[in-house]
C-alpha positions in Angstrom: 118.5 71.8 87.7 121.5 71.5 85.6 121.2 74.9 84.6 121.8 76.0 88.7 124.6 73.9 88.7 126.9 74.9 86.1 126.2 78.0 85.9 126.0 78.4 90.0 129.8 76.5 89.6 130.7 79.4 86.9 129.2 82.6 88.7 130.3 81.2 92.1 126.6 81.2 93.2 126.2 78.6 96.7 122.6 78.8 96.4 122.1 77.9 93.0 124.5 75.0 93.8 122.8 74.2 96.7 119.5 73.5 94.8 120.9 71.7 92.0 122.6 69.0 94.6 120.9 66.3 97.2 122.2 66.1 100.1 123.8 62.9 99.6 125.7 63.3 96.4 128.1 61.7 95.5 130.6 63.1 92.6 133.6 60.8 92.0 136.3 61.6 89.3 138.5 58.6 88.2 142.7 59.0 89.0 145.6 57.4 88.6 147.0 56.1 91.9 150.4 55.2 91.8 150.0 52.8 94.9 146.9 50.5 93.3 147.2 52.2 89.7 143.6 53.4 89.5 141.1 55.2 92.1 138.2 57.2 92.3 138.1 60.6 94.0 135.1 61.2 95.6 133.8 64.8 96.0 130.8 65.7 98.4 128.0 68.7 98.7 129.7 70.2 101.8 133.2 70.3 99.4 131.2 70.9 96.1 129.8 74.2 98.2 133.2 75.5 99.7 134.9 75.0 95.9 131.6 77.2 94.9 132.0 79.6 97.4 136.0 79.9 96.9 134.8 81.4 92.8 134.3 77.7 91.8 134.6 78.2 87.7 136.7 80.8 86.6 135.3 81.8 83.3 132.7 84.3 82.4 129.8 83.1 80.6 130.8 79.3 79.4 128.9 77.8 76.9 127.5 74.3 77.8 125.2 71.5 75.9 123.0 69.5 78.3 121.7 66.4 77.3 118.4 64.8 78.7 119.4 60.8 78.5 116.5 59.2 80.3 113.5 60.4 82.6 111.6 57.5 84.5 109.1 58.2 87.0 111.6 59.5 90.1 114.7 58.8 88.2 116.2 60.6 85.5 120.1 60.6 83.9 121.8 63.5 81.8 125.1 64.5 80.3 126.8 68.1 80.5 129.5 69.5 78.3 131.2 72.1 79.5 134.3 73.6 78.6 136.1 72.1 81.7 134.4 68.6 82.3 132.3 65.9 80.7 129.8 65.1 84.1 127.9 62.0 83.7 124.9 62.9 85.7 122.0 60.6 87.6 119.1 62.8 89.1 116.1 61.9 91.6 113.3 63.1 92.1 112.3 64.6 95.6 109.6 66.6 97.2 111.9 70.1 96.7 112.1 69.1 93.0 114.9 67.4 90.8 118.8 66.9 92.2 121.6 65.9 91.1 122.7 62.6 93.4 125.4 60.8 91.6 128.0 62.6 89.2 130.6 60.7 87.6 133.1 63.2 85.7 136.5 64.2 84.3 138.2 66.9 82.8 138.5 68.1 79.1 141.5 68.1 77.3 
């Protein structure tokens, strides 16, 4: 699941993306706001698919390190390192497999 993710975000692949997500994701990034001084951008399938289909990634063949935190039952959480973004990653279980339904991320310095 993880796997169609990253690498659907590198290769630009909207199907592979489309598997990996549910269709209530949620994938929030925290920012500085200069108005309330903190904020979370909020990013959802639909705008997760476009970025995909617009060459998402730019970079051939990234390496990546997924980590398997917790599985329990329906629910599950991981971590993914790659050389953009830390994603902190919570994953449930539904009757077309495993997807990714809340993502909380930022980007590598």
């Amino acid at each position: 699941m993880l796997r169609d993710y990253i690498e659907g975000w590198y290769g630009g692949d909207t199907a592979r993306m489309d598997h990996a997500l549910h269709n209530d994701l949620v994938k929030r990034m925290p920012v500085v706001d200069v108005t309330s001084g903190s904020a979370l951008r909020a990013v959802s399938k639909e705008r997760m698919l476009e970025l995909t289909e617009g060459g998402g990634g730019d970079m051939a063949d990234p390496e990546f390190e997924i980590y398997v935190d917790e599985i329990a039952t329906d629910i599950a959480s991981a971590r993914l390192l790659s050389p953009e973004y830390l994603d902190l990653v919570h994953l449930a279980k539904t009757a077309d497999g495993w997807k990714m339904a809340n993502v909380l991320f930022h980007v590598r310095e």
